[in-house]
C-alpha positions in Angstrom: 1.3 -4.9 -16.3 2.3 -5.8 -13.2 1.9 -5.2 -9.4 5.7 -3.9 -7.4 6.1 -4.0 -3.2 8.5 -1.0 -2.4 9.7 0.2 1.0 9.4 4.2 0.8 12.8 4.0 2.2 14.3 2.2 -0.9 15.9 4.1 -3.7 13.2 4.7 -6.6 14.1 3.2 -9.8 12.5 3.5 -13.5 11.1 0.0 -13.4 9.2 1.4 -10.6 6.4 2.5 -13.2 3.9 4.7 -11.1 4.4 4.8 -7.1 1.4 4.8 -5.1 2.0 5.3 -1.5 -0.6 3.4 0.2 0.2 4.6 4.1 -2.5 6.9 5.5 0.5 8.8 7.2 3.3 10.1 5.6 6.4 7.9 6.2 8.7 10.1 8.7 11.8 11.3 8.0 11.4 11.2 3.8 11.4 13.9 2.1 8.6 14.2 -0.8 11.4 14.9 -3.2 13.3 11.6 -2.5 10.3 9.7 -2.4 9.2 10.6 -5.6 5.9 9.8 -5.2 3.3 10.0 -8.2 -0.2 9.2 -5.9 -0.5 9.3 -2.2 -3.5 7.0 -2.6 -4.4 7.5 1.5 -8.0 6.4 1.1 -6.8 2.8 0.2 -5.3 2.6 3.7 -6.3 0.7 6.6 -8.5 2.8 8.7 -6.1 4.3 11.9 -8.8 2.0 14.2 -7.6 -1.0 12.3 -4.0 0.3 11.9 -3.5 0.8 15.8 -4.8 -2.3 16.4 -3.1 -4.4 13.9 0.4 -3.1 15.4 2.4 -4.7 12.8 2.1 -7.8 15.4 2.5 -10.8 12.8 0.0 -12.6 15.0 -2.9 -11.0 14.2 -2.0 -11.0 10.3 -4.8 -13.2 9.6 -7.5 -11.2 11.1 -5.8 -8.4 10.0 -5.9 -9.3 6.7 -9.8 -10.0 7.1 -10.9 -6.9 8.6 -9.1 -5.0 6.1 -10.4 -6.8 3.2 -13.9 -6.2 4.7 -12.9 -2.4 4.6 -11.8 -2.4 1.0 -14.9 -3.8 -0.2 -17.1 -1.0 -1.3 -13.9 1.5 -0.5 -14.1 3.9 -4.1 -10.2 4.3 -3.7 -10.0 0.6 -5.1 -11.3 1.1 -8.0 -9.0 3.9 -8.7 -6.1 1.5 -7.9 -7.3 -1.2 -9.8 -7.6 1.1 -13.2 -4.7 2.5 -12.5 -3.0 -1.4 -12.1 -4.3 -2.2 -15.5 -2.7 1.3 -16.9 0.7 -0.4 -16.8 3.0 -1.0 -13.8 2.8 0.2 -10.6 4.6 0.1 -7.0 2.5 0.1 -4.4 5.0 1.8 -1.3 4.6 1.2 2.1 6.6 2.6 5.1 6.2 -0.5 7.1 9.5 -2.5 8.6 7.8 -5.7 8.0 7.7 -6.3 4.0 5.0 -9.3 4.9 3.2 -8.2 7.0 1.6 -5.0 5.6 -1.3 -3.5 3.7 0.9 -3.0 0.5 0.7 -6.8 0.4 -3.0 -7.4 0.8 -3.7 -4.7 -2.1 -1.2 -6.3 -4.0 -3.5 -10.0 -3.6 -6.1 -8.3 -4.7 -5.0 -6.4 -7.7 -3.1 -9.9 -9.0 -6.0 -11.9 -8.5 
């Protein structure tokens, strides 16, 4: 089983398995019939608090990645993700420019560790 980072803007494919979007918000402009979503997991998401003030500003990654890691800790919607990791393979999809530098990537830490 394994663990996939997809841009929601990126074409699905089969070897997707299941696609979890893990954004609290919609990504804007996608259509739910292109996106072809199977779980719009929103609960795993960063809070908005932590979202607005993370900014997607690679400088505050670190603490970012802290905080949010802090928030995931006794967050039910993890455990959900992690059973559903160990089902077989899943994308997690983000909206997020920045394919480093978002919470797709932390979950996906977690899940391989």
């Amino acid at each position: 089983m394994s663990v996939m980072l997809k841009r929601a803007y990126d074409p699905p494919t089969k070897s997707d398995g299941k696609r979890i979007l893990v954004d609290r918000l919609w990504p804007r402009g996608l259509s739910k019939a292109r996106a072809k979503i199977d779980l719009w997991l929103k609960e795993v998401a960063p809070t908005t608090e932590l979202r607005q003030w993370f900014g997607h500003d690679p400088e505050k990654w670190s603490e970012f990645e802290k905080r949010y890691h802090t928030e995931l800790k006794n967050n039910p919607a993890m455990t959900e993700l992690r059973k559903l990791s160990r089902q077989g393979n899943i994308t997690l999809v983000y909206a997020a420019r920045d394919q480093a530098h978002n919470e797709a990537v932390v979950l996906k830490q977690i899940l391989d560790s």
